[in-house]
C-alpha positions as CSV (number, residue, x, y, z in Angstrom):
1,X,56.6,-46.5,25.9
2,X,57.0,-42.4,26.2
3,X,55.3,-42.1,22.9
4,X,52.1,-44.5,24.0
5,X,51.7,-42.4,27.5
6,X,52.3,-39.3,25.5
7,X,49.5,-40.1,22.8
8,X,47.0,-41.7,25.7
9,X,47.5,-38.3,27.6
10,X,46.3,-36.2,24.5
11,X,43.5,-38.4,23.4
12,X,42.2,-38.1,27.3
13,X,43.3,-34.0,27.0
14,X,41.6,-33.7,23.5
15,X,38.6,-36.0,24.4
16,X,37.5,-33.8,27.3
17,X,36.9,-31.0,25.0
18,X,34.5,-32.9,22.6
19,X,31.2,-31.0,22.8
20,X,28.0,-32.9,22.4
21,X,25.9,-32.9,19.8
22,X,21.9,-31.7,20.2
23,X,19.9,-34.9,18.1
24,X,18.5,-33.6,14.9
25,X,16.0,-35.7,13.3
26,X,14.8,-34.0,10.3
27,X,12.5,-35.7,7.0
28,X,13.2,-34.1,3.4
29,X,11.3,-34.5,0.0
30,X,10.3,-32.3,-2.7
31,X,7.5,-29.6,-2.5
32,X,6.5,-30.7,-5.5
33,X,6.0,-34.0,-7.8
34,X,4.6,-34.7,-11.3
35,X,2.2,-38.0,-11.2
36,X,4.0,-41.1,-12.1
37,X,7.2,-39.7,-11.1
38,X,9.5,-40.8,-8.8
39,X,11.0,-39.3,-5.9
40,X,13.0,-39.6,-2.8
41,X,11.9,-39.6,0.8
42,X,14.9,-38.8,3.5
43,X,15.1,-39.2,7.0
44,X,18.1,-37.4,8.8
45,X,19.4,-38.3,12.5
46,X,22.8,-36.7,13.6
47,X,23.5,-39.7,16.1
48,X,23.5,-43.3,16.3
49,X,20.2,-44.4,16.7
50,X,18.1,-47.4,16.5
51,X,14.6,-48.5,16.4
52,X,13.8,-46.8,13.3
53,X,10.1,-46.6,12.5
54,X,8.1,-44.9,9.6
55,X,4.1,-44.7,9.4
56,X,2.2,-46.0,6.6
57,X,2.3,-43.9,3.7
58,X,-1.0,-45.1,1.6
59,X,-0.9,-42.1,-1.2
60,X,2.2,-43.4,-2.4
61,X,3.5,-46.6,-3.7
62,X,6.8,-47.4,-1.4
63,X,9.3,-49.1,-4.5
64,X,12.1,-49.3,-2.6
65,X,13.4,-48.7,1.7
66,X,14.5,-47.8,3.6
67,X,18.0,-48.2,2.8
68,X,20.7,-46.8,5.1
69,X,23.8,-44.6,4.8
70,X,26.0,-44.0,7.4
71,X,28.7,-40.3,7.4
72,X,30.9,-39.9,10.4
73,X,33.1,-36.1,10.3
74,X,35.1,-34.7,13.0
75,X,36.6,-31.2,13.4
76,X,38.9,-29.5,15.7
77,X,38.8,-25.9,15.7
78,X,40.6,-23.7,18.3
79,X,41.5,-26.5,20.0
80,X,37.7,-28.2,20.8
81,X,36.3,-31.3,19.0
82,X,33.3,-31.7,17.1
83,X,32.4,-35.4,16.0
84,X,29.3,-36.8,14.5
85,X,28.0,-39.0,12.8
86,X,24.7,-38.9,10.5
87,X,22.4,-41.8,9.4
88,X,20.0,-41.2,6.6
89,X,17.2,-43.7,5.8
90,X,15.8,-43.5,2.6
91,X,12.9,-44.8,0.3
92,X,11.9,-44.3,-3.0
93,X,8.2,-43.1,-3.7
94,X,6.0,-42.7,-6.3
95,X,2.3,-41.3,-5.6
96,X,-0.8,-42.8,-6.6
97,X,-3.1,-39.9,-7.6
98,X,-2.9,-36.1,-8.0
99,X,-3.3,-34.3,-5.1
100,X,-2.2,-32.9,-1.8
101,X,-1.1,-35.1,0.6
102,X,1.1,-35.5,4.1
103,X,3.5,-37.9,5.1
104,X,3.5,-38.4,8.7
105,X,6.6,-38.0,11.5
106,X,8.8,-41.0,11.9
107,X,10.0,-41.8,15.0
108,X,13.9,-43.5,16.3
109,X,15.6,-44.5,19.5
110,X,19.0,-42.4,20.3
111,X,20.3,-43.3,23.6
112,X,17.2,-44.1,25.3
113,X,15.4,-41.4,24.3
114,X,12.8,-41.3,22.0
115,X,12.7,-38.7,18.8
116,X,9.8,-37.6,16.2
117,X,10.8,-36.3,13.1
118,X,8.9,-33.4,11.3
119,X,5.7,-34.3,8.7
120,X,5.8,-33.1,5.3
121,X,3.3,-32.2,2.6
122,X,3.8,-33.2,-1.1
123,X,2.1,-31.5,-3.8
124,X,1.1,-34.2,-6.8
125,X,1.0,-32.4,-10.1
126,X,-0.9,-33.6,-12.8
127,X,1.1,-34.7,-16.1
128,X,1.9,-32.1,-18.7
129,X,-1.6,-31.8,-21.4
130,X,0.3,-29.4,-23.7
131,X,1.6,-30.5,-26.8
132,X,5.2,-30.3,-28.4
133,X,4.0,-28.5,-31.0
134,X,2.5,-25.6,-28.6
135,X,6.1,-25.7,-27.1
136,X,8.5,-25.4,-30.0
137,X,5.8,-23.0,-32.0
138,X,8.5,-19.7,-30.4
139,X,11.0,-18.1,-32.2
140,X,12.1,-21.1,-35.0
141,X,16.3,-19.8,-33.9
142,X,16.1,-20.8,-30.1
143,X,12.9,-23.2,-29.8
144,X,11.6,-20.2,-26.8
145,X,7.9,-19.7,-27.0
146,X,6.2,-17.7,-24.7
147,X,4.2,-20.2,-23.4
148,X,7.5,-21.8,-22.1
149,X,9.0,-18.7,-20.8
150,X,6.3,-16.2,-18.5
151,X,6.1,-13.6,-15.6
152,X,2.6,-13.8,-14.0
153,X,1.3,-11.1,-11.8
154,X,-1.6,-12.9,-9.4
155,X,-3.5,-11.6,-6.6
156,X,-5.7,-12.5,-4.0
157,X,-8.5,-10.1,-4.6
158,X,-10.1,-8.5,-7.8
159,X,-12.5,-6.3,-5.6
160,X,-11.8,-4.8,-2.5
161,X,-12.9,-1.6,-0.3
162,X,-10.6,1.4,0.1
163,X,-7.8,1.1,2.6
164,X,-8.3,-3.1,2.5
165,X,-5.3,-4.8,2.0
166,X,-4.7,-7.7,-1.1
167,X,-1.8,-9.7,-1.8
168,X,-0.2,-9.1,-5.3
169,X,3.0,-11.7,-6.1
170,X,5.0,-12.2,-8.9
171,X,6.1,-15.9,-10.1
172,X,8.2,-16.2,-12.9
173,X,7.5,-20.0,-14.9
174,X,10.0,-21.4,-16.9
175,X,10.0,-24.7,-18.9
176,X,13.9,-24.9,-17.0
177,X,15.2,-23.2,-14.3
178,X,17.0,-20.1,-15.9
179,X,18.3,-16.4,-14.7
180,X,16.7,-13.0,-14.5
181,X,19.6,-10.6,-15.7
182,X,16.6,-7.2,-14.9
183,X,14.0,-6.7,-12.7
184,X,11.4,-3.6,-13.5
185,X,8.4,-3.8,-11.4
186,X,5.3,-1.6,-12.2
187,X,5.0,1.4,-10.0
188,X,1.6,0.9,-7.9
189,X,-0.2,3.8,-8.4
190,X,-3.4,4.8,-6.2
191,X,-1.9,2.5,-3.6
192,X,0.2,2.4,-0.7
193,X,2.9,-0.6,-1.0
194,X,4.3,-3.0,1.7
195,X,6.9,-5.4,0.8
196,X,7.4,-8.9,2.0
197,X,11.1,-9.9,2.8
198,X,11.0,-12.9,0.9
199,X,13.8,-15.4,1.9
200,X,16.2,-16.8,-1.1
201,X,14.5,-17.3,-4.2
202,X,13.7,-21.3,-4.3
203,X,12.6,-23.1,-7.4
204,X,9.6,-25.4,-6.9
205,X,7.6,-27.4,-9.4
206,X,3.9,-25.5,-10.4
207,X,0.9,-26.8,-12.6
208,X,-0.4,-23.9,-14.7
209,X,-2.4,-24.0,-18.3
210,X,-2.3,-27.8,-18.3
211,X,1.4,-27.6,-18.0
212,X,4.0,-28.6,-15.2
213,X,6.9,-25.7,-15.0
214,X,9.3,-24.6,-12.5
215,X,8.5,-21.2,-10.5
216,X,9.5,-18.9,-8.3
217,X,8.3,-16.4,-6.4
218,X,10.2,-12.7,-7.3
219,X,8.2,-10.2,-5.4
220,X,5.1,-10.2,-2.7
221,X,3.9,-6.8,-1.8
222,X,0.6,-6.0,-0.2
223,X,-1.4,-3.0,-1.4
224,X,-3.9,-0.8,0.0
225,X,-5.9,1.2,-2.3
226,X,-6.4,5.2,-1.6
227,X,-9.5,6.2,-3.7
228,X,-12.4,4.3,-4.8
229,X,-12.4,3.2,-8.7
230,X,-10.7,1.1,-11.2
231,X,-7.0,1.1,-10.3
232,X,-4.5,-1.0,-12.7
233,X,-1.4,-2.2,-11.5
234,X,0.7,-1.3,-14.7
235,X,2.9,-3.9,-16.9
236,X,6.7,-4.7,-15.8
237,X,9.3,-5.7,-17.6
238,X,12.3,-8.3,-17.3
239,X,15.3,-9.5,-19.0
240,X,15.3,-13.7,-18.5
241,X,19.2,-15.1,-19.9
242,X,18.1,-18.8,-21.4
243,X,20.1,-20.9,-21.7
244,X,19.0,-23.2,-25.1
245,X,20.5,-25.8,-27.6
246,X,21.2,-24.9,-30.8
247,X,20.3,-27.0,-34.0
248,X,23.3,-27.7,-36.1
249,X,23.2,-28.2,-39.5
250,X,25.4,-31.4,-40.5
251,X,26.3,-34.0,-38.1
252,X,28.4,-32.4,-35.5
253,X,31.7,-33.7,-33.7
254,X,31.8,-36.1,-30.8
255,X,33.5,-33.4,-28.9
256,X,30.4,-30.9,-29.2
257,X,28.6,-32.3,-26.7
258,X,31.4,-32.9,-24.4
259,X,32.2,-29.7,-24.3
260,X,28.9,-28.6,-24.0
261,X,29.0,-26.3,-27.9
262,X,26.2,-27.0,-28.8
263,X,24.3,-24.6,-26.2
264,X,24.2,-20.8,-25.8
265,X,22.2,-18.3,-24.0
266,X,19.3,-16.4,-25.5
267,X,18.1,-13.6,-23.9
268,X,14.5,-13.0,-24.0
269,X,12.5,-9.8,-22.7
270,X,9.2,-10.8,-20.9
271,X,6.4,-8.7,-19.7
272,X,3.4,-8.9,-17.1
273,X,-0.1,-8.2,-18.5
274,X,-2.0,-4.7,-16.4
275,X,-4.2,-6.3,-13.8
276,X,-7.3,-3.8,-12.9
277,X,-8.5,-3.5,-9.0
278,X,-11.6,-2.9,-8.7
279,X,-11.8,-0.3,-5.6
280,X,-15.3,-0.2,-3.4
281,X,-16.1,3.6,-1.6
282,X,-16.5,2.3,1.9
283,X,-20.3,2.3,2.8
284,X,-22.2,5.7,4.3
285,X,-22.4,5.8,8.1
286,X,-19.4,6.0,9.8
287,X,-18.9,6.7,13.3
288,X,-18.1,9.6,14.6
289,X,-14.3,8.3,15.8
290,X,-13.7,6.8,12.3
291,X,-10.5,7.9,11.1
292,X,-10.0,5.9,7.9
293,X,-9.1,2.3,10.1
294,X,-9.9,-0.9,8.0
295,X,-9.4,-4.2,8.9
296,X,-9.7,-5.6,12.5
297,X,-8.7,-4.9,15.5
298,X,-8.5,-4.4,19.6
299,X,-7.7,-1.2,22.0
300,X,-6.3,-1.3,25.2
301,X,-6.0,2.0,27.1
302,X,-4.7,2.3,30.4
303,X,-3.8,5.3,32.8
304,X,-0.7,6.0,34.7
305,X,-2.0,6.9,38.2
306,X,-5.0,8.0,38.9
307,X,-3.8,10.4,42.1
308,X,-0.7,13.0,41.7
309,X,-0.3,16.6,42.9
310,X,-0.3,19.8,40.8
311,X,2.3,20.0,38.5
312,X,3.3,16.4,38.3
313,X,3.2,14.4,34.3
314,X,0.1,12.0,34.0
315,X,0.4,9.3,31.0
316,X,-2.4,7.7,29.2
317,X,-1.3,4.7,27.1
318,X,-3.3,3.3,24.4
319,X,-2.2,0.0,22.4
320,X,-4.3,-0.7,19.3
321,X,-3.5,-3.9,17.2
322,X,-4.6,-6.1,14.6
323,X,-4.6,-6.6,10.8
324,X,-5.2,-4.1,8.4
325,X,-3.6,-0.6,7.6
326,X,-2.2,-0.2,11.0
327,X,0.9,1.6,9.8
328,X,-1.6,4.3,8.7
329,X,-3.9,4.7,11.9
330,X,-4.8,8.3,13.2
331,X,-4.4,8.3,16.9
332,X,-7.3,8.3,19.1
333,X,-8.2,11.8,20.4
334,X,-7.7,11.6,24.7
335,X,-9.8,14.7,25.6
336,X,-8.0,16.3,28.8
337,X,-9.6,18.8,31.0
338,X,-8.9,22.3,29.9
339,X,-6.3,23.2,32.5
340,X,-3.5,20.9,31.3
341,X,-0.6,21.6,29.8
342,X,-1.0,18.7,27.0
343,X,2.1,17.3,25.1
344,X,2.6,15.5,21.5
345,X,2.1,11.8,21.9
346,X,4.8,9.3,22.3
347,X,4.3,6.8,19.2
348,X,6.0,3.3,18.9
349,X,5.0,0.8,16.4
350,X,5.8,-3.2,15.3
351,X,4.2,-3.9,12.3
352,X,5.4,-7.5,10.4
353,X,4.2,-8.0,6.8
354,X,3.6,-11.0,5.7
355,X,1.8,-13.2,2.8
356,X,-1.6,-13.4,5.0
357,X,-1.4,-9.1,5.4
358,X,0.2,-6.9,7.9
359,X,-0.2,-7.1,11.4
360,X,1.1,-5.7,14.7
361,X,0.4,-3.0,17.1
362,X,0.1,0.9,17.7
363,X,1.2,2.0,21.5
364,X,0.5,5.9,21.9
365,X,1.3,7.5,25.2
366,X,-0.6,10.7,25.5
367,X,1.2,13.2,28.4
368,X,-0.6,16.1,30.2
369,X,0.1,18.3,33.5
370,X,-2.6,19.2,35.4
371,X,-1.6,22.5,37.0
372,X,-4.5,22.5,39.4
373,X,-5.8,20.5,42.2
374,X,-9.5,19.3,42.3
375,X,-11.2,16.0,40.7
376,X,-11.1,15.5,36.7
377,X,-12.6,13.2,34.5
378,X,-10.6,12.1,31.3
379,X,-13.6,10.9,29.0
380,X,-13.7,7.4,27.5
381,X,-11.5,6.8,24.5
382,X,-13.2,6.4,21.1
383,X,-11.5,4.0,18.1
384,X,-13.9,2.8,15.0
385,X,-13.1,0.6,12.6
386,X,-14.6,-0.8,9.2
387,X,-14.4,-4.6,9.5
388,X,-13.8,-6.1,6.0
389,X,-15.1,-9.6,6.9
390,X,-18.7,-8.2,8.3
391,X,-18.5,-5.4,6.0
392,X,-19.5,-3.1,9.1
393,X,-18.1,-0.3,10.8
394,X,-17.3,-1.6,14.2
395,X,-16.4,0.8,17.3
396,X,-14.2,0.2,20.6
397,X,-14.3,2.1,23.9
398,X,-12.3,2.7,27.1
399,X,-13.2,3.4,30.2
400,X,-13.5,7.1,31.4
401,X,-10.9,7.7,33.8
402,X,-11.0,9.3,37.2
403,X,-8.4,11.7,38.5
404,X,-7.9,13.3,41.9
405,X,-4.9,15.8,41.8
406,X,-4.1,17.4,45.3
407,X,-1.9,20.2,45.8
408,X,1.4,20.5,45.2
409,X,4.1,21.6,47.3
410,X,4.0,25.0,48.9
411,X,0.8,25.7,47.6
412,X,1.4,24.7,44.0
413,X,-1.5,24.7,41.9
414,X,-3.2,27.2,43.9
415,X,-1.1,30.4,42.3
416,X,-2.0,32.1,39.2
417,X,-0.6,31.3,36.6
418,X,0.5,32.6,33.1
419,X,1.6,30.7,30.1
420,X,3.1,32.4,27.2
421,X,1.8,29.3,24.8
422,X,5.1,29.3,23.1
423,X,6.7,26.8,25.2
424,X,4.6,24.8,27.8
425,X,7.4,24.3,30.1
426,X,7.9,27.8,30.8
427,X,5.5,28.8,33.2
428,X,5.7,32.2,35.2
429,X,4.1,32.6,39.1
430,X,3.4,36.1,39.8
431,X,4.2,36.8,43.2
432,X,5.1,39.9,45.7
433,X,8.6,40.7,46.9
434,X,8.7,42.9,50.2
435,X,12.5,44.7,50.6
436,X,13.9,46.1,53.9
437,X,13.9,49.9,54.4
438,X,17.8,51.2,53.9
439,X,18.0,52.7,57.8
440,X,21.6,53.4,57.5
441,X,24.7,55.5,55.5
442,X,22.1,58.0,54.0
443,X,23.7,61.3,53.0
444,X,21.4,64.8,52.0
445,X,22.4,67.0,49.6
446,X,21.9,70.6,49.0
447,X,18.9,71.0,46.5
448,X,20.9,73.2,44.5
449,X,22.6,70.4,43.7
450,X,20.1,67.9,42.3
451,X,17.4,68.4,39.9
452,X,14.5,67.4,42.2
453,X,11.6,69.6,40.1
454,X,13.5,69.9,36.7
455,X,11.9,68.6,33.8
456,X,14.1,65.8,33.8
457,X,12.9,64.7,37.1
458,X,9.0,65.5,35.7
459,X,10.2,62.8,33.1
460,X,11.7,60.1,35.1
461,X,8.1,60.2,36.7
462,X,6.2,60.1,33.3
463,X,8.1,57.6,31.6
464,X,7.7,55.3,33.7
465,X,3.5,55.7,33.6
466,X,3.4,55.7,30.2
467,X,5.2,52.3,29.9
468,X,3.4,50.7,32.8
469,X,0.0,52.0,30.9
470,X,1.6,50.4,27.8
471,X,2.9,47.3,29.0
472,X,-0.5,46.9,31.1
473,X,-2.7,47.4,27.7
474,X,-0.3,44.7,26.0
475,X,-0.1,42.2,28.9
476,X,-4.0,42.5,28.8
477,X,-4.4,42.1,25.1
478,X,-2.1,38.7,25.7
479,X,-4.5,37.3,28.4
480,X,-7.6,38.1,26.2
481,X,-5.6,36.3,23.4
482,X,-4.3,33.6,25.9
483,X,-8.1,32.6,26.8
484,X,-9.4,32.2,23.6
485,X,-7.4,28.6,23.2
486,X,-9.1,28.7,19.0
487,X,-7.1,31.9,18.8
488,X,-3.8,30.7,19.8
489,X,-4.1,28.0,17.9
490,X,-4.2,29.5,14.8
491,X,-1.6,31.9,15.2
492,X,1.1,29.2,16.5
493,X,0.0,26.8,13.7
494,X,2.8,28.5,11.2
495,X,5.4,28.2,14.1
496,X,5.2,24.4,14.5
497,X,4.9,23.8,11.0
498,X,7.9,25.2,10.1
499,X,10.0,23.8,13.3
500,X,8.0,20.0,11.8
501,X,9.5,21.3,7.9
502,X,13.2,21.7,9.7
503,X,13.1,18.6,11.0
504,X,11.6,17.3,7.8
505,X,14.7,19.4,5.8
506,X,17.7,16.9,8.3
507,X,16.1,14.1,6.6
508,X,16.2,14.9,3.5
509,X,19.9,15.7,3.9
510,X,20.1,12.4,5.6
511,X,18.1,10.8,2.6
512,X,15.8,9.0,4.8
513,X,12.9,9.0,2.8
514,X,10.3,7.8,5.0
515,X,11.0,9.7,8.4
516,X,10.9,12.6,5.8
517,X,7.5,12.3,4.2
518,X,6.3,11.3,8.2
519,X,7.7,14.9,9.4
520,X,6.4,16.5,6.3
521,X,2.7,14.7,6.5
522,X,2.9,15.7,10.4
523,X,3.6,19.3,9.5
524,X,0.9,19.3,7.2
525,X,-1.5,17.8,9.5
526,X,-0.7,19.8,13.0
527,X,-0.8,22.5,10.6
528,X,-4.9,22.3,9.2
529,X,-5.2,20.8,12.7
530,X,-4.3,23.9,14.4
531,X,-5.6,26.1,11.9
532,X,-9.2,25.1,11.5
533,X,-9.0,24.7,15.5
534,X,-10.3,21.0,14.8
535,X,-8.6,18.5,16.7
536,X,-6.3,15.7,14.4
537,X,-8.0,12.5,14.7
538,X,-11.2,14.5,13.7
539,X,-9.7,15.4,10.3
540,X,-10.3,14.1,6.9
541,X,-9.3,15.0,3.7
542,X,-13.3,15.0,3.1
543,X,-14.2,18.0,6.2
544,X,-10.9,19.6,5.0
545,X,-12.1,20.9,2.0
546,X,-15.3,21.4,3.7
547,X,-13.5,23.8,6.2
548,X,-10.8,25.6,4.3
549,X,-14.1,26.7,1.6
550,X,-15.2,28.4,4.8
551,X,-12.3,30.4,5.2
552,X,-13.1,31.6,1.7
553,X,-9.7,29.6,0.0
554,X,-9.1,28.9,-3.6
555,X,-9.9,25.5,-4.9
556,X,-6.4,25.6,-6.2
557,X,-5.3,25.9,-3.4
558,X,-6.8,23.6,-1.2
559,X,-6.1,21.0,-4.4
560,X,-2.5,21.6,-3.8
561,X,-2.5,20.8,-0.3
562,X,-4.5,17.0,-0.9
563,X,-1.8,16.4,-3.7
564,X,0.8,17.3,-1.1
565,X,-1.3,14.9,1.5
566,X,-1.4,12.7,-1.0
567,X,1.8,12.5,-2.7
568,X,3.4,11.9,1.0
569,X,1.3,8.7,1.8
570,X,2.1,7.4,-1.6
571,X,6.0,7.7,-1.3
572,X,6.4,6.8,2.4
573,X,5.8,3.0,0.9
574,X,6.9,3.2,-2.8
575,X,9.3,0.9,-3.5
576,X,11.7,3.9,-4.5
577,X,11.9,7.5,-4.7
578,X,14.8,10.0,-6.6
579,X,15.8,12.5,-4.3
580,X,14.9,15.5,-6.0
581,X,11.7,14.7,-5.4
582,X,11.8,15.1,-1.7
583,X,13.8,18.5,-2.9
584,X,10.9,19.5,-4.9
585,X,7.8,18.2,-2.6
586,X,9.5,20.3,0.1
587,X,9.5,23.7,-1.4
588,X,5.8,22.9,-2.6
589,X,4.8,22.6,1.1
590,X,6.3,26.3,2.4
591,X,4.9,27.3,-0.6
592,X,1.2,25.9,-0.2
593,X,1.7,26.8,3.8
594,X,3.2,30.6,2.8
595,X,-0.1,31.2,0.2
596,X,-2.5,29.9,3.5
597,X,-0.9,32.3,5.8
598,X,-1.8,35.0,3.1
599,X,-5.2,33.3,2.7
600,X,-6.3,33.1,6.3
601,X,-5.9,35.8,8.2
602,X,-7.0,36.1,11.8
């Protein structure tokens, strides 16, 4: 009697602790089918349920269902207990034409409550047209022809414009599912590369040539050319381990095939044919605010506040998103009033990449300080664009935004002020100081005893002049440099660049590639930038040649810097880079910026 009321009291205990099941009602068939073959159509409910119904199905011929199966498991970990119990209802197909089709959601009763399955979509492949003979016409040893055995490089587009994105996959066929023992990709020169995370490789039936095989998808990437021209995507290579039956000579032993003898692996090298992209210049008359944007996409710009005082921060935040080469857009130029103290831009970016091309958004959040009080306009913000689908440049525009800054306290924003343009928080207000007068413990001495009218007093008097009239001639030479904003530019571009090449030097110690090529290309960029006195998102590698002929530089030399320019957009994205490249593109830039500084003397 103990034992009963002990076992009753556990079952209640233990019962208590059995979590509840969320109903899962799922349908399951292949991707794929060959006409006249048959295949199995599975519904899936994790409870007990009833009022089973399917919708007609009138591209396929039902032979046989539904039949049910019924699996009950329970488990106890850390003391809780799972139960449930699954019911799968199944029928045997077989379609009634090639095609596409869908097979609609079924529905069933669990507990009251009504339940919808998901629909599915069967592919039916046509039968296989190719002949034995075309597939045993391979190597005469292992029966592997090449039509049996293929990598196939396909893309979405042939022809596209500079900077537009096409989809370039990789599907491996196979006359049986076999193994890839080496992967070598081609390197995708001329284009910048954006990989798709694939999830795990899945093996699906695919009719190519005439012929049903199994494929699977190896790599998806999504390229956007650089230049205009004929760009080829070069051959890759791959190891494929096959596993084939070998033709005995004789009449083998029973045992062969039970022990599976009369098999072994082949491996076979296969390679992908070059595939030539056909790259269109974009068309003449861009706008003014083009920076190199293809695709399509929106701009949102927005302003912190449009009252402050002197001396506070005022953010402007523009969001651009859309599809295209987002993770290569210049940002916008936000023209301040001249009397603020203007900061680098905050950027933050989500970018996905998928089969259909990358997408996301671009949030920059320009700072400033006005250091005076009055009213200031911050003019509308200009974004262009070359649309792909309309095959037009297309242009977006803010609003201009108003700003009333009042003073600040005790008179800020009213002072003079004088920046030193190496650092923009360090600003100096010149003021007045006013001492007492010392009326109190003053002692006279005999004037035999100083040295008032020496020449050493004589000097103490004209030292001091000389280095006032110094000082003053320097500190005036400063403000003269300090107004002409062109002028300060230029001379500060070195500075930056070389703080940008530091940071750009931690990452390459770090070995992360693609922060490095962005600090480098930033270097390189704030650097011309600052240089030619022409603002970023006005620069192109076109007016940059223009420019630096101006200046009287070498064609060398100015080829040097767009192969820098260059060489860092192609490796932020190329599938892989050594690092002694990073090693060597690194001393190239001081270099190339060292020979400029020589160049261009101001």
């Amino acid at each position: 009697m103990r034992k009963l009321f002990f076992l009753f009291i556990l079952f209640i205990t233990i019962g208590g602790h059995i979590k509840a099941q969320s109903v899962s009602f799922k349908a399951s068939a292949p991707e794929a089918v060959v006409m006249g073959q048959q295949f199995r159509l599975s519904y899936t409910v994790n409870a007990e349920g009833k009022d089973f119904r399917a919708q007609e199905m009138p591209d396929f011929d039902v032979l046989m269902g539904p039949s049910q199966s019924k699996a009950h498991s329970t488990s106890i970990i850390n003391g809780a207990v799972s139960s449930e119990t699954t019911i799968t209802y199944t029928y045997v197909l077989s379609p009634k034409k090639e095609g596409t089709f869908t097979i609609p959601p079924a529905t069933i009763k669990v507990k009251n409550a009504n339940y919808t399955s998901n629909g599915l979509t069967v592919k039916v492949l046509p039968p296989d047209q190719a002949s034995q003979a075309e597939s045993s016409s391979g190597n005469a040893a292992t029966g592997i022809s090449d039509k049996d055995y293929f990598i196939r490089v396909e893309t979405s587009k042939r022809s596209v414009y500079e900077q537009e994105g096409l989809l370039v996959s990789f599907k491996f066929y196979a006359a049986q599912p076999c193994q890839l023992s080496r992967f070598k990709f081609p390197e995708f020169e001329g284009f910048l590369a954006q990989e798709i995370e694939l999830p795990d490789k899945q093996w699906g039936q695919e009719h190519y040539n005439g012929r049903n095989y199994w494929m699977v998808t190896l790599k998806q990437t999504v390229l956007y050319p650089q230049r205009a021209g004929k760009l080829t995507i070069e051959s890759g290579s791959f190891d494929a381990l096959i596993r084939v039956r070998v033709q005995r000579q004789g009449r083998g032993s029973v045992f062969d095939d039970f022990f599976d003898s009369g098999y072994q692996n082949v491996n076979k090298e296969l390679k992908t044919s070059p595939v030539t992209i056909d790259v269109k210049s974009l068309p003449s008359g861009k706008p003014a605010s083009f920076s190199g944007a293809v695709g399509n996409y929106t701009m949102n710009a927005s302003i912190s506040t449009n009252q402050l005082k002197a001396n506070e921060a005022v953010t402007v935040k523009v969001k651009i998103e859309g599809n295209g080469n987002i993770k290569l857009l210049k940002n916008p130029d936000v023209k301040f009033p001249n009397d603020f103290e203007i900061y680098d831009p905050k950027v933050e970016s989500s970018i996905r990449t998928t089969a259909a091309g990358v997408s996301g958004s671009k949030t920059i959040e320009y700072m400033a300080i006005p250091r005076f009080a009055g009213d200031f306009e911050i003019p509308a913000i200009q974004f262009s664009y070359f649309d792909t689908k309309t095959q037009t440049y297309k242009s977006l525009s803010s609003e201009p935004f108003k700003l009333h800054v009042e003073k600040g306290a005790e008179g800020e924003g009213t002072s003079a002020v004088v920046s030193n343009f190496t650092n923009r928080e360090s600003v100096k207000f010149l003021g007045n100081d006013i001492r007492f007068l010392k009326i109190k413990g003053i002692n006279f001495e005999p004037v035999e005893e100083i040295f008032f009218g020496t020449f050493l007093y004589v000097l103490c008097y004209l030292i001091p002049a000389v280095l006032f009239i110094v000082f003053f001639i320097i500190y005036r030479k400063q403000v003269k440099e300090n107004s002409d904003l062109a002028l300060v530019r230029t001379k500060k571009a070195n500075k930056m660049a070389v703080r940008r090449l530091k940071n750009a030097g931690k990452f390459m110690k770090e070995n992360k590639k693609e922060e490095f090529y962005d600090e480098v290309l930033r270097a390189l960029w704030g650097y011309l930038s600052d240089k030619l006195n022409i603002p970023q998102s006005e620069l192109t590698k076109d007016n940059i040649e223009t420019e630096l002929t101006k200046y009287g530089v070498s064609e060398a030399l100015i080829q040097e810097f767009l192969d820098i320019l260059n060489t860092c957009e192609f490796a932020r994205y190329a599938p892989s880079q050594a690092s002694d490249a990073m090693d060597k593109l690194y001393d190239q830039t001081i270099g190339a910026i060292g020979k400029m500084e020589n160049t261009i003397k101001k």
